[in-house]
C-alpha positions in Angstrom: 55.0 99.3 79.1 56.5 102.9 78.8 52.6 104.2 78.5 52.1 102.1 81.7 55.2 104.4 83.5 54.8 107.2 85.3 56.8 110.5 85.4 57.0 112.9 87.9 58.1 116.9 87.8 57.9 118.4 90.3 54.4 117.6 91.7 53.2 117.2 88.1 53.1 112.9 87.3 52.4 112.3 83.6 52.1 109.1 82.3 54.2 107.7 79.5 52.0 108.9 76.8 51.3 112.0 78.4 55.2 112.7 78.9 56.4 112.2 75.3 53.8 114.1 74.1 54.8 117.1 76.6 58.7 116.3 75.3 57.5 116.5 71.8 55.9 119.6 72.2 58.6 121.4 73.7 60.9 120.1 70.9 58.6 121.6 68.7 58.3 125.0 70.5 61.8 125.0 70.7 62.2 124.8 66.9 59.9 127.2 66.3 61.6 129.4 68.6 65.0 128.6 66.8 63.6 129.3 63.6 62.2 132.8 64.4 65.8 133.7 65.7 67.1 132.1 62.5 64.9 134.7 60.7 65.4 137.4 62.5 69.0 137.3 62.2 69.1 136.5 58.6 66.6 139.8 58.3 69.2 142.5 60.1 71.7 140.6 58.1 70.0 141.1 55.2 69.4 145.0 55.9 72.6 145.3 56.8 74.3 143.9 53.6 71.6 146.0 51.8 72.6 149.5 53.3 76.4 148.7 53.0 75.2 147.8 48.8 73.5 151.5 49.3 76.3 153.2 50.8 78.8 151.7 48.4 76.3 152.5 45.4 76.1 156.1 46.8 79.8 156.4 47.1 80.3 154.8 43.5 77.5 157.5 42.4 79.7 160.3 44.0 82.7 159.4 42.3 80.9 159.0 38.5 79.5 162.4 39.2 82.8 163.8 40.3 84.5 162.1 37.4 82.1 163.3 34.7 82.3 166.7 36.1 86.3 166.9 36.0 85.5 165.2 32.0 83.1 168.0 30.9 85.5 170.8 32.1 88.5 168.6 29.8 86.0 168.8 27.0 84.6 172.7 27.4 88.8 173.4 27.6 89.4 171.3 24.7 86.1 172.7 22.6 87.4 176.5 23.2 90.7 175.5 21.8 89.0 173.5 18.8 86.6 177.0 18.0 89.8 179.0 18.3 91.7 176.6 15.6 88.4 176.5 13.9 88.6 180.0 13.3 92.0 180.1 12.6 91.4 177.3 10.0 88.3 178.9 8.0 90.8 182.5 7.9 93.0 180.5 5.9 90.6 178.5 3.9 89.0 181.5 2.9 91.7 183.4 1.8 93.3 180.2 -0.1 89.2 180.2 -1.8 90.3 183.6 -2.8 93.4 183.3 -4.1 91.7 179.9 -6.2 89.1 181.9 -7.4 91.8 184.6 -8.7 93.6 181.6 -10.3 90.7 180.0 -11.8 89.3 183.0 -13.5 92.3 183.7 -14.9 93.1 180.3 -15.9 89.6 180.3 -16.9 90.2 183.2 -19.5 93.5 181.3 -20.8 91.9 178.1 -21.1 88.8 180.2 -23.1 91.3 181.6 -25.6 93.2 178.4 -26.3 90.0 176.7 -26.6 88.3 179.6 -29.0 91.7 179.0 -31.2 91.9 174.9 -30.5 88.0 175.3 -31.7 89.0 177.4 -35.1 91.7 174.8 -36.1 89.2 172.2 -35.3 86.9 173.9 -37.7 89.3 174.6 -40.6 90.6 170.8 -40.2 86.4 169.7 -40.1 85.7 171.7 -43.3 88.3 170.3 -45.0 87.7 166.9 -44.0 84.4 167.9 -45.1 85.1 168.9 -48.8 87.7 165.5 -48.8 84.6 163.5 -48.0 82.2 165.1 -50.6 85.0 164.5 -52.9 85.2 160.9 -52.1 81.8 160.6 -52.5 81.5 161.7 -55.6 84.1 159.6 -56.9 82.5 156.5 -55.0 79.2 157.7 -56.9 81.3 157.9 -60.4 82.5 154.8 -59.6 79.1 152.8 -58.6 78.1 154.0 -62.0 81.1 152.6 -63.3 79.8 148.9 -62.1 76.4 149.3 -63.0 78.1 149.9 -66.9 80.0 147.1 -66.0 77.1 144.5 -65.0 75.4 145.8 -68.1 78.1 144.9 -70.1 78.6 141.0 -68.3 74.7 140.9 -69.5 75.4 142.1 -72.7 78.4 139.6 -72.9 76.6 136.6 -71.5 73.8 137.3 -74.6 76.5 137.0 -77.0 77.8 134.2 -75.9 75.8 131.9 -78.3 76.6 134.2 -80.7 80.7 133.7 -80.5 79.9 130.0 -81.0 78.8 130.4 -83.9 81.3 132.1 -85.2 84.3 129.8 -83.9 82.0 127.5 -86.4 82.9 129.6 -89.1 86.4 129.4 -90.3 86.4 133.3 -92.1 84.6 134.2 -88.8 87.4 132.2 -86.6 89.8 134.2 -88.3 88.4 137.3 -88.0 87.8 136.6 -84.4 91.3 135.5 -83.8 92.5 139.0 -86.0 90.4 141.4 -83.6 91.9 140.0 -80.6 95.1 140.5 -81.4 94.7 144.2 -82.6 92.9 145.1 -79.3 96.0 143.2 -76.9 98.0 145.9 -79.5 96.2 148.7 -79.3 95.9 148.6 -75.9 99.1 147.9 -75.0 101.2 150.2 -77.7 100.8 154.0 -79.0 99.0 154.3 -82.6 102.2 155.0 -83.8 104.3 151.5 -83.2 102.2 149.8 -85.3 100.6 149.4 -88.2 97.1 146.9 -89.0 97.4 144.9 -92.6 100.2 146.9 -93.8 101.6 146.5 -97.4 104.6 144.9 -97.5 107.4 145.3 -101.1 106.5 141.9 -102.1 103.3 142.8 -101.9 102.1 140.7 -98.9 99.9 142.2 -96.3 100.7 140.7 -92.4 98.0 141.4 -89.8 100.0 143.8 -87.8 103.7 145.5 -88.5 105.4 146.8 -84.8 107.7 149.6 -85.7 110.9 149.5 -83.4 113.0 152.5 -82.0 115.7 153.8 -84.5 115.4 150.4 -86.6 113.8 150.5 -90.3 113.2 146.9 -90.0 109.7 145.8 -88.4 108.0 142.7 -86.7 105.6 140.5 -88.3 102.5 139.4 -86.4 100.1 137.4 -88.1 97.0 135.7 -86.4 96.4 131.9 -86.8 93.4 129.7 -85.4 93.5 126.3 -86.2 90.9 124.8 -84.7 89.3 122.2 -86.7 91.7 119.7 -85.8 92.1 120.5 -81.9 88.0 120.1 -82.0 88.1 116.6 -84.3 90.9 115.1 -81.5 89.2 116.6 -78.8 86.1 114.8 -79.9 88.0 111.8 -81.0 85.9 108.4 -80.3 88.8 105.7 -80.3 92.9 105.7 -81.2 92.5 106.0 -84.4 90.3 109.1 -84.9 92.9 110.8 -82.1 95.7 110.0 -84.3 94.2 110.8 -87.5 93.2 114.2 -85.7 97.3 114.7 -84.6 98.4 114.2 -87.9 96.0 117.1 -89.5 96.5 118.9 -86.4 100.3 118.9 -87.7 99.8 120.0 -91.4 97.9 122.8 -90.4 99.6 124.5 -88.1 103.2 123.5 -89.8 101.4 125.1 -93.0 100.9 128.7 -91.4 104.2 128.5 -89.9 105.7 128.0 -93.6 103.6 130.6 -94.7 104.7 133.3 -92.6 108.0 132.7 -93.4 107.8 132.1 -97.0 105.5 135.8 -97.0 106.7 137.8 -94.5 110.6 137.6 -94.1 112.1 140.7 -96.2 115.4 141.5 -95.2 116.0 145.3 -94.1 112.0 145.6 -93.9 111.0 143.2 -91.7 112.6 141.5 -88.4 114.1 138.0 -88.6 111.2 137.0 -86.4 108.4 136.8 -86.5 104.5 136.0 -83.8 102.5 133.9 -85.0 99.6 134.3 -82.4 96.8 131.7 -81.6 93.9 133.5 -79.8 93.6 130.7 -77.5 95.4 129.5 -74.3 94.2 126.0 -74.6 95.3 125.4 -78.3 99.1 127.1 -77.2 99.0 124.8 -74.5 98.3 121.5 -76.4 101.2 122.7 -78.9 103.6 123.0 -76.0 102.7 120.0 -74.2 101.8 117.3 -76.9 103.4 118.3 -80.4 107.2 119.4 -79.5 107.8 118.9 -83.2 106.2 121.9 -83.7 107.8 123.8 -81.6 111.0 122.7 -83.1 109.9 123.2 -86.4 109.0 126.7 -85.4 112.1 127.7 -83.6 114.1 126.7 -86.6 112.2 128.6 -88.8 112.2 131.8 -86.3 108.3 132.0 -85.8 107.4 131.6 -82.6 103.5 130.8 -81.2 102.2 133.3 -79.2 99.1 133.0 -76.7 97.1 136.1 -76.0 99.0 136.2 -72.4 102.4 135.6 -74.4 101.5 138.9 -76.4 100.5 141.0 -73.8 104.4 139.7 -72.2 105.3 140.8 -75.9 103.9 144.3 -76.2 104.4 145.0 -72.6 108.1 144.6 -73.5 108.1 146.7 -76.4 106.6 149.7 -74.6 109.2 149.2 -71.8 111.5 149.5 -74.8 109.8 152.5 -76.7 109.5 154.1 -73.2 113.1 153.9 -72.2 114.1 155.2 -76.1 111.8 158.3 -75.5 112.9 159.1 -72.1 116.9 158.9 -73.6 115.2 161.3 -76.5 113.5 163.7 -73.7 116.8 163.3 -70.6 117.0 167.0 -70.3 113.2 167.5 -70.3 113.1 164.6 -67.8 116.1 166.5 -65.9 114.4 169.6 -65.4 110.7 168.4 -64.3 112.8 166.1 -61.6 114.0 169.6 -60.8 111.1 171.4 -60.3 109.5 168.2 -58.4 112.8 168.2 -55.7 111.8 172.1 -55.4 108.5 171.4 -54.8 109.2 168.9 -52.3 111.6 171.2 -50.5 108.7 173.7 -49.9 106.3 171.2 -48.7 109.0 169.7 -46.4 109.3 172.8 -45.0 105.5 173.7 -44.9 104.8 169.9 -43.1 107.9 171.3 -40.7 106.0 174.4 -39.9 102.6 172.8 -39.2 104.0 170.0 -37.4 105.6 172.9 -35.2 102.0 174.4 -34.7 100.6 171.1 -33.6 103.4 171.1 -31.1 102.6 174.4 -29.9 99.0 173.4 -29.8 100.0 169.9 -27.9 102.5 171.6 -25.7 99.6 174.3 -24.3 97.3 171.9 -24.2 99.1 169.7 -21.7 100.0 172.7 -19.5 96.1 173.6 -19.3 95.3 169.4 -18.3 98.5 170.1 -15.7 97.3 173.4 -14.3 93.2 171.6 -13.8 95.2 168.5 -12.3 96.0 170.8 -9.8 93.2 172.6 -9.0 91.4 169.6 -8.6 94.2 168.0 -6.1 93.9 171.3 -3.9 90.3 170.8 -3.9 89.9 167.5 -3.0 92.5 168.1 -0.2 90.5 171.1 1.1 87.4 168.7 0.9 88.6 165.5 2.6 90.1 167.8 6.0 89.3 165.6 8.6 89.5 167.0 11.6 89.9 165.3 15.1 86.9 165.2 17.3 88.8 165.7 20.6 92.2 167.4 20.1 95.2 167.0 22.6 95.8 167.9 26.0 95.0 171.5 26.5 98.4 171.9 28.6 100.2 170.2 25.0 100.6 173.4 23.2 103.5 172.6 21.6 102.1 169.1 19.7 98.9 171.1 19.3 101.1 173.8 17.0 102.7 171.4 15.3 99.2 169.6 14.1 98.3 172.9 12.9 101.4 173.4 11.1 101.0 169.7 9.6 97.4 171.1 8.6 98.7 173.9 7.0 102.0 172.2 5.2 98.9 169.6 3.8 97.1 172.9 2.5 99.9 174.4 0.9 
């Protein structure tokens, strides 16, 4: 129907079809034509905005420029003041490098002569310590030969170890065993002339050993006993009746040698009242004490008492205590007058150790002032080293603050 109608323009008639497609056309010119002006405007827009983005860059430009001009000038102001303190500075770092040199040459020359003297004490003190150590080693050496004698002799001994078996066999030998070891605890213990080895007494008995006493005529009788056969038969005693049979011999023998020393050796105004009978064995004493107190009874009543080899060397070592004490009351004023002589020699070395230990004061006292005197150098040094100085200094139109930094510089200096 609408292609069907007719439309007129002026004289133009269009049909339907004919007349939208005219309307659509013209729509479409009239976007086009829109759309160019749309452009265009957007275009000088866009050159506008970009010449006002131009200027304003420019203007920014201008005012960096003008900005870093107005800094440089600061800085050239404020690097002619730095070179002028600069100078200023290395003046008075060189003369303080003068007047360090002057101190350490002459603290150099000091320190030379204390160490050329600190060096001959040193030397004196390492040659001594020197000869002390030769002499120790020497005596080490005498003494490493000293226990190679020794292991010799455990060799030797542990060869005759058989050997002394055999003669505790023996009864003579037993004897004579038991006899020797008793005159070696005296010999060793007394001087050759406090006793006297199978002396002669007025009845004509002949002890094993005679100790002479201080200021007393009358002497001590010690005679050597080893019973041993019955120690062995109860020792090796099968049953009770072979122990007690071995008791009972054990008791007749050694109750006989205690009647026979003092039926033999008791002499009044010659010998002592008492007298050692000695048993050269600390197991046999021991057995006595512990399992046959009749004995000891029997031995205390008669005033013969059993003796172990320890017991003797008690015994002798309280007989030289007592022939010591009666020759230093014979030799007082002798004593006297060496303890004179030693208090004058100790006076003298008190006062030489008072002398050196003054030296060694001296010595630590100079030494100390030298370690304070380098302490300081080296703190002057380092503080020269670690200057750090500011890379842009003050305002130049500050010349007050910028004095006083200098005068902090040269306070930290001095």
């Amino acid at each position: 129907m609408l292609q069907d109608q007719l439309y007129t323009i002026g004289s133009l008639s269009l049909t339907g079809g004919e007349f939208f497609a005219l309307l659509g056309f013209v729509f479409i010119s009239l976007l086009i034509v829109a759309a160019i002006w749309f452009i265009a405007r957007s275009s000088a827009k866009s050159r506008l905005l970009q010449g006002e983005l131009e200027r304003s860059r420019y203007e920014h430009e201008i005012a960096h420029t003008e900005a870093e001009k107005h800094k440089s000038q600061q800085l050239e102001q404020r690097l002619a003041d730095l070179l002028k303190t600069n100078a200023e500075l290395s003046g008075k770092i060189q003369n303080l490098g003068d007047v360090q040199a002057n101190q350490q040459s002459g603290l150099a020359r000091v320190l030379n002569e204390r160490m050329d003297n600190l060096g001959h004490k040193v030397g004196q003190s390492l040659n001594q310590n020197q000869k002390n150590t030769f002499e120790s080693l020497n005596h080490i050496n005498s003494r490493l030969s000293l226990i190679d004698n020794a292991q010799k002799n455990i060799t030797d001994l542990s060869s005759h170890v058989v050997n002394l078996q055999d003669i505790l066999r023996n009864k003579q030998a037993r004897g004579a065993f038991g006899q020797g070891q008793m005159e070696a605890i005296i010999a060793d213990g007394l001087p050759p002339s406090a006793y006297n080895f199978q002396a002669t007494l007025s009845n004509g008995k002949r002890p094993d050993c005679l100790i002479n006493l201080p200021n007393q005529a009358a002497k001590i009788v010690v005679d050597a006993k080893f019973p041993l056969e019955g120690f062995r038969a109860w020792q090796e005693a099968r049953n009770e009746q072979e122990a007690k049979l071995a008791k009972a011999q054990i008791r007749v023998n050694v109750k006989k040698h205690i009647s026979d020393i003092d039926d033999k050796y008791f002499i009044a105004g010659e010998t002592q009242d008492t007298a050692i009978m000695f048993v050269p064995s600390e197991y046999i004493f021991v057995e006595i004490h512990e399992n046959f107190d009749d004995l000891i009874q029997e031995s205390h009543r008669k005033r013969v008492f059993i003796a172990s080899p320890n017991m003797l060397m008690l015994a002798i070592h309280t007989i030289q205590s007592i022939l010591k004490d009666a020759k230093m009351r014979e030799q007082a004023h002798l004593i006297q007058n060496e303890v004179a002589r030693m208090m004058d020699d100790m006076h003298r070395l008190d006062t030489r150790v008072t002398n050196l230990s003054k030296h060694f004061a001296m010595v630590s006292k100079d030494v100390e002032a030298i370690q304070t005197s380098t302490n300081k150098i080296f703190k002057k040094g380092e503080r020269i080293s670690s200057l750090d100085l500011p890379e842009i200094l003050p305002e130049p139109q500050d010349q007050g603050q910028n004095s006083n930094s200098v005068s902090q510089i040269n306070n930290d200096m001095n």
